[in-house]
Backbone as a printed PyTorch tensor [residue, N CA C, xyz], in Angstrom:
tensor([[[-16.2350,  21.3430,  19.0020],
         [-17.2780,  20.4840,  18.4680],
         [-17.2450,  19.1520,  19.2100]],

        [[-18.5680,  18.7080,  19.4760],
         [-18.2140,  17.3410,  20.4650],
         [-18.0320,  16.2730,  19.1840]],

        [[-17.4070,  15.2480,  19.7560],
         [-17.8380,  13.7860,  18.7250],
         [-18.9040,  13.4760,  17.8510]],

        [[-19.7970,  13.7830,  18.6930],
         [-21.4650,  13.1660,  18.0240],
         [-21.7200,  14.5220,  17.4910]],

        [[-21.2610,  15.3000,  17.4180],
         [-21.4930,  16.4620,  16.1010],
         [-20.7750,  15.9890,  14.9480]],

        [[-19.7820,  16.0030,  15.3760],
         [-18.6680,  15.7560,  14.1340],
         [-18.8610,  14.7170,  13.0800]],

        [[-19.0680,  13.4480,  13.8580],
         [-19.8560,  12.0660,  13.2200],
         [-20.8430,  12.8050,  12.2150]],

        [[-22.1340,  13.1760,  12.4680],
         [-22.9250,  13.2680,  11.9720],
         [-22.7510,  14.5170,  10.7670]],

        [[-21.5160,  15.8080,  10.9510],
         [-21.2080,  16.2500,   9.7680],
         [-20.9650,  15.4440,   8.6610]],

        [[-19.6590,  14.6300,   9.0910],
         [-19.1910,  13.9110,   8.1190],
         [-19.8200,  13.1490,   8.1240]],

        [[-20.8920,  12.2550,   7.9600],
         [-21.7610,  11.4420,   7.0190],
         [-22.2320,  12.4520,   6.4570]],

        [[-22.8610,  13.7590,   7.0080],
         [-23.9360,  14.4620,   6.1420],
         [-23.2160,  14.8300,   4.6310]],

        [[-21.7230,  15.1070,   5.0190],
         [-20.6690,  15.5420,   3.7770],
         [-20.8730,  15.0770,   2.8000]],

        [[-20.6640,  13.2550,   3.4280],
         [-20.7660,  12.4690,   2.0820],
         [-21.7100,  11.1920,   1.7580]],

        [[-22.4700,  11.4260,   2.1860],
         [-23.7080,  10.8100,   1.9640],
         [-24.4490,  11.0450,   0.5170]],

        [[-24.2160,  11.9620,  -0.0780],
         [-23.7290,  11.9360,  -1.7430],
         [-23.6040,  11.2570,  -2.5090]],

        [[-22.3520,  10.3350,  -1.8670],
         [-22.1150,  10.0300,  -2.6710],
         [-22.0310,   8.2150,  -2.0160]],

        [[-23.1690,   8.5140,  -1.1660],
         [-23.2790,   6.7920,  -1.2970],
         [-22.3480,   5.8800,  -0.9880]],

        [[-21.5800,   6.4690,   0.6580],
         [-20.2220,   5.5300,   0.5430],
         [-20.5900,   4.0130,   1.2860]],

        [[-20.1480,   2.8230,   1.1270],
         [-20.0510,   1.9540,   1.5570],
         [-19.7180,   2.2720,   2.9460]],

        [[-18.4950,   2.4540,   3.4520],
         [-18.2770,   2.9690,   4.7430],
         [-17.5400,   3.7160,   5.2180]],

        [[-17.4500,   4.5260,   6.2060],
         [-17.0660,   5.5500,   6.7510],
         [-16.1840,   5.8200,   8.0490]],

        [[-14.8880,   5.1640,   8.3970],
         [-14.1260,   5.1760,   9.3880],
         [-13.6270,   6.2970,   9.8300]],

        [[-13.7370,   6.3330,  11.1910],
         [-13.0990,   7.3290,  12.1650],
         [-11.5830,   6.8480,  12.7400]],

        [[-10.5930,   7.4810,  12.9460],
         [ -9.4930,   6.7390,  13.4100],
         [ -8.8800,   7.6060,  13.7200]],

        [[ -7.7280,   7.5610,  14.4270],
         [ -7.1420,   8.4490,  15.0920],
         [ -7.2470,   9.5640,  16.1550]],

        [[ -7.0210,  10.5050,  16.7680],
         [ -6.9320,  11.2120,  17.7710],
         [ -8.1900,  10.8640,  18.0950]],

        [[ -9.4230,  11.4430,  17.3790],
         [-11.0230,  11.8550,  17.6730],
         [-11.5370,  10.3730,  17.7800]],

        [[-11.0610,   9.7290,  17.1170],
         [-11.6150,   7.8610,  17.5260],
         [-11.0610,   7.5810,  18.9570]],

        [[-10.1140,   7.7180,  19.5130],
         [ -9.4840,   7.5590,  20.8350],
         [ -9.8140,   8.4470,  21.8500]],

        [[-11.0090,   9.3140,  21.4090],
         [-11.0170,  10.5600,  22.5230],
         [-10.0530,  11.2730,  23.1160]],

        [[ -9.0900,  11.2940,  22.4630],
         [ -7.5250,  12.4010,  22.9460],
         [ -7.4710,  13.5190,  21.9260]],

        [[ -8.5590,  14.0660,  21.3620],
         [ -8.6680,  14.9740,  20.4220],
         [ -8.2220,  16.2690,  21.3890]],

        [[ -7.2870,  17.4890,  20.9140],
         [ -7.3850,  18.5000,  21.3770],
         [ -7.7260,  19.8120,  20.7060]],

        [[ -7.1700,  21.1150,  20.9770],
         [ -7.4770,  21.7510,  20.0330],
         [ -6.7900,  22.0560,  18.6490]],

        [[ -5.6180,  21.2280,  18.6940],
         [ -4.4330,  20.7730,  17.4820],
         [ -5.0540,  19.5860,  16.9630]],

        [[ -5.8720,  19.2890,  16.9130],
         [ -5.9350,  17.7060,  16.5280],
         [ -6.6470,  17.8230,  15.3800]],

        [[ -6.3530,  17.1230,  14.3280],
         [ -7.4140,  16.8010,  13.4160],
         [ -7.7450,  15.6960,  12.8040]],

        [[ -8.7770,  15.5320,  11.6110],
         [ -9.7960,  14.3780,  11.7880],
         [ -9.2050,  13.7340,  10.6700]],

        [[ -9.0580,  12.1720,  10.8550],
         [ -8.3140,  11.5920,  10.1830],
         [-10.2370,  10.8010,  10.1470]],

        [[-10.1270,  10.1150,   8.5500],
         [-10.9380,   9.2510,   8.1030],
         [-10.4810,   8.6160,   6.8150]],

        [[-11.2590,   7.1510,   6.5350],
         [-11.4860,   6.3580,   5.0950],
         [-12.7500,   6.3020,   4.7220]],

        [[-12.5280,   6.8770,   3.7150],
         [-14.1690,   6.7740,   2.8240],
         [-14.1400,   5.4150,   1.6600]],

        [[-14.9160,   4.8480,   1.7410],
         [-14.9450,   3.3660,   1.0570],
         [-16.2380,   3.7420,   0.3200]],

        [[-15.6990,   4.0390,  -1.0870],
         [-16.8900,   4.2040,  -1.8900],
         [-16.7430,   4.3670,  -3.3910]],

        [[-18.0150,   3.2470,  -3.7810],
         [-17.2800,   3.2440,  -5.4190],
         [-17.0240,   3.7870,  -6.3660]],

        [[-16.0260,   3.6470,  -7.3700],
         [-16.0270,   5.3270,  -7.8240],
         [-14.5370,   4.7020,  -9.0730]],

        [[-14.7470,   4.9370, -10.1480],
         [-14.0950,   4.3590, -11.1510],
         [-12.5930,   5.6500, -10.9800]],

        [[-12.6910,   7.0640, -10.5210],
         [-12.1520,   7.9660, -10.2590],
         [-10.6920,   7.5980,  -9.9730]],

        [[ -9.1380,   8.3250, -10.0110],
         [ -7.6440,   7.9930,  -9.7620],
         [ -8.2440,   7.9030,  -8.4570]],

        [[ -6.9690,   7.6530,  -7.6420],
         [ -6.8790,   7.7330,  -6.0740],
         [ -6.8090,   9.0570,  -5.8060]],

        [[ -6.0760,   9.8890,  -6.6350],
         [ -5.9080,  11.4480,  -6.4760],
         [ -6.9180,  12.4940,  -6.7120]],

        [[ -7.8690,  11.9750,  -7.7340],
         [ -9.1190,  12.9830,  -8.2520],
         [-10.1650,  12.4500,  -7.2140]],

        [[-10.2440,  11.2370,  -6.3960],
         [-11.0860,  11.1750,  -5.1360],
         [-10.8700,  11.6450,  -4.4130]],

        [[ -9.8470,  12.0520,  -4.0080],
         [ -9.1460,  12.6980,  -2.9710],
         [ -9.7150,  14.1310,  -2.7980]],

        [[ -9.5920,  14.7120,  -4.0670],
         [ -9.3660,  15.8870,  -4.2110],
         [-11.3580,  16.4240,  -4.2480]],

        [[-11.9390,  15.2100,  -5.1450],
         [-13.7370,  16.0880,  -5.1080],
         [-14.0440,  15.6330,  -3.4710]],

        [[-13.5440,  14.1730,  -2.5650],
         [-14.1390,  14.4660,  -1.2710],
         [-13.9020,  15.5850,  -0.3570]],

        [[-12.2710,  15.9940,  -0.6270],
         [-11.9940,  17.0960,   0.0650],
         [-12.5770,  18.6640,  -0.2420]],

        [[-13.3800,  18.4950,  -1.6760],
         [-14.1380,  19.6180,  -2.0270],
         [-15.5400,  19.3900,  -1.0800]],

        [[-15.6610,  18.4270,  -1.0630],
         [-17.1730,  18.4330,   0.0480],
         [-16.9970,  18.3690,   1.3120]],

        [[-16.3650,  18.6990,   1.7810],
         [-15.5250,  18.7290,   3.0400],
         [-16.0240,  20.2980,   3.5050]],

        [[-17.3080,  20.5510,   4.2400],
         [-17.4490,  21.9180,   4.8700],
         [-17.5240,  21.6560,   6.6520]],

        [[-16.7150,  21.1310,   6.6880],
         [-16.5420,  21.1790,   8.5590],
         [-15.0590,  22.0190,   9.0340]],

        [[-15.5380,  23.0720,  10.0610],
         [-14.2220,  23.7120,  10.2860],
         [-13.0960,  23.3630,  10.9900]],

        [[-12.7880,  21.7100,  11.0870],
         [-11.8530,  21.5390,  11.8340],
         [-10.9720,  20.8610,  10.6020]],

        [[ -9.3220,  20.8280,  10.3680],
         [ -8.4610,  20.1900,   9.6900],
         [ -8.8150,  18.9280,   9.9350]],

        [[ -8.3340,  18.3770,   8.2230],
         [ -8.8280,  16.8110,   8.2000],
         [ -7.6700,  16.2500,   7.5070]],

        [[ -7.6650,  14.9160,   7.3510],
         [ -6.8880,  13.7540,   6.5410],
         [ -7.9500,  13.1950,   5.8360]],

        [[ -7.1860,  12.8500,   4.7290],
         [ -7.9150,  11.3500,   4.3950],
         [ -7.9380,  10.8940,   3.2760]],

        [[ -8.2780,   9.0160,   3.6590],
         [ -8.2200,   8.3700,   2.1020],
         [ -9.6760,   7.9590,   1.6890]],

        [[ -9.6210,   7.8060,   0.5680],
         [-10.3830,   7.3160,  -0.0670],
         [-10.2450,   5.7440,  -0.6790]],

        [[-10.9210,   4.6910,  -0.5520],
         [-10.4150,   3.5070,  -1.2660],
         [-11.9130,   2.8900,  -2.0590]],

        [[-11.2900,   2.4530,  -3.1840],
         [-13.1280,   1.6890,  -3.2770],
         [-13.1510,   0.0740,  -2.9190]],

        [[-14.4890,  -0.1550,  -2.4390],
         [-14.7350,  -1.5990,  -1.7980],
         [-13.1600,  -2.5040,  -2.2960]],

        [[-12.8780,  -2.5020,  -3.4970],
         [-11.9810,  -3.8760,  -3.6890],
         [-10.7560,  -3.3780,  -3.1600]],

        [[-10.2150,  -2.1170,  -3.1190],
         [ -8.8880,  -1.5560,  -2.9340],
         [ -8.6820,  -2.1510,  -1.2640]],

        [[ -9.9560,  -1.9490,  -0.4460],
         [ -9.6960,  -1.8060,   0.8640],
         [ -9.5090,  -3.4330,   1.3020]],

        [[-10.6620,  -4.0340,   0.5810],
         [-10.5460,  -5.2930,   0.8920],
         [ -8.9880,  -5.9370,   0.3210]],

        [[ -8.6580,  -5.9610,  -0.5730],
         [ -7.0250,  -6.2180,  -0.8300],
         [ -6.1220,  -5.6020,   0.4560]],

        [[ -6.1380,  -4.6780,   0.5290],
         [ -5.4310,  -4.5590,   1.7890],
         [ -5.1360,  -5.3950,   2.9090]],

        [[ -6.7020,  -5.6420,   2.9340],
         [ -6.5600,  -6.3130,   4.0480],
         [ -6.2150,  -8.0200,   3.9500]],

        [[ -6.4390,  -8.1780,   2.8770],
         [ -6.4200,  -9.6990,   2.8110],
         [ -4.8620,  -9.6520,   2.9010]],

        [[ -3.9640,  -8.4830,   1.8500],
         [ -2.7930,  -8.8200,   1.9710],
         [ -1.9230,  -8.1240,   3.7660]],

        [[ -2.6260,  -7.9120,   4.3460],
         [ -2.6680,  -7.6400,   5.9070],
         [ -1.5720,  -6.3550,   5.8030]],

        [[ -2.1470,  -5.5890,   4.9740],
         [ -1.5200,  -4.0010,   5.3340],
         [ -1.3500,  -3.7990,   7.0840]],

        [[ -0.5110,  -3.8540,   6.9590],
         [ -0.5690,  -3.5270,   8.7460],
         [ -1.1650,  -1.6960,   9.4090]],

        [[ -0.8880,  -1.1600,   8.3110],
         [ -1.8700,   0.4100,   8.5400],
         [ -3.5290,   0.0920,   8.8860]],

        [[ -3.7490,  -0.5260,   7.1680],
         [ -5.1140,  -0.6240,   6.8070],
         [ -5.7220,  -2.0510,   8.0370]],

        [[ -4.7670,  -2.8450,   8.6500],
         [ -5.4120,  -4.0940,   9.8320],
         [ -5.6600,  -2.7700,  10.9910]],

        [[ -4.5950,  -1.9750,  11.3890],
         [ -4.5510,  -1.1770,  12.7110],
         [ -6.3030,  -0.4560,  12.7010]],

        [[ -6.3500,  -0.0240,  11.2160],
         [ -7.6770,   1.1980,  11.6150],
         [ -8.8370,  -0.2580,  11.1570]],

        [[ -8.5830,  -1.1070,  10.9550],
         [ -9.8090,  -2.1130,  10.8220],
         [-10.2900,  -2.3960,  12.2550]],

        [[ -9.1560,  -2.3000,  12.5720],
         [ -8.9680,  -2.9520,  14.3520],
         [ -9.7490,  -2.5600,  15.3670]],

        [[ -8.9360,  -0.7520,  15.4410],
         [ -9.3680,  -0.0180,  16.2160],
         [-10.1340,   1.4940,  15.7640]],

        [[-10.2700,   1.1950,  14.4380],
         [-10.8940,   2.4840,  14.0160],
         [-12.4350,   2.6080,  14.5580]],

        [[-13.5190,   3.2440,  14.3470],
         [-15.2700,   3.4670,  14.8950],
         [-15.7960,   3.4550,  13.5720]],

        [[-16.3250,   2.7740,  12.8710],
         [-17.5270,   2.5260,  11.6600],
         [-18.4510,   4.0960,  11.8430]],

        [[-18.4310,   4.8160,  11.5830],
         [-19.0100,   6.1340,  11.4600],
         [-20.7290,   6.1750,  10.9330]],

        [[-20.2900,   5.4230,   9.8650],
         [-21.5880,   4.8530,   8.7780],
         [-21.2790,   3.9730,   7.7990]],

        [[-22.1760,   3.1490,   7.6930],
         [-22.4120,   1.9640,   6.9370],
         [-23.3910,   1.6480,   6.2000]],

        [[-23.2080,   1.5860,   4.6090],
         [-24.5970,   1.6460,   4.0970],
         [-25.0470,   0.4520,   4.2140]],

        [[-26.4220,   0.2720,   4.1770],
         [-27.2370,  -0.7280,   4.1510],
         [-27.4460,  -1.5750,   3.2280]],

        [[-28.1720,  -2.5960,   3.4590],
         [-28.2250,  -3.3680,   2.2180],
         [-29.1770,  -2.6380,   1.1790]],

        [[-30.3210,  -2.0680,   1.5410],
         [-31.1130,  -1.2740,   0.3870],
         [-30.2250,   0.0220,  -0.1860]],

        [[-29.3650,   0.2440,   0.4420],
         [-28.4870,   1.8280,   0.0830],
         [-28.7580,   2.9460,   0.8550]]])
């Protein structure tokens, strides 16, 4: 699957559910993806839900055939992070690819 396929699955995944934003990071963000590699992302989207029951309905909408990672945070979780300078959550601020970003109308 090239990049610009993949991108556009995963928004189509979760576009559902209305995420704030959508980071790419790791292997497939750096273009060193191989055929072991899989897709690491953060979904930033609001959602009163545990950290674990988000986890678990994004990974139910998850129909792309390549292995994935990933977190889920909502707007305030991510922003705390960063203010308190998670050094994970600064690295993929840094160098992660904005995938999708909702707009100001939604």
């Amino acid at each position: 699957m090239k990049k610009s396929e993949l991108k556009k699955a995963i928004v189509s995944s979760y576009k559902k559910i209305n995420p704030l934003k959508i980071i790419l990071f790791g292997s497939w963000c750096r273009d060193e993806e191989d055929k072991y590699s899989d897709v690491d992302i953060i979904v930033i989207y609001e959602t009163k839900k545990r950290f674990l029951d988000r986890l678990e309905e994004l990974y139910l909408m998850w129909d792309i055939p390549i292995a994935f990672d990933m977190l889920a945070y909502t707007p305030e979780e991510f922003e705390k992070m960063l203010r308190e300078k998670n050094p994970f959550i600064e690295k993929i601020n840094r160098e992660g690819e904005v995938i999708y970003e909702r707009t100001k109308t939604g």
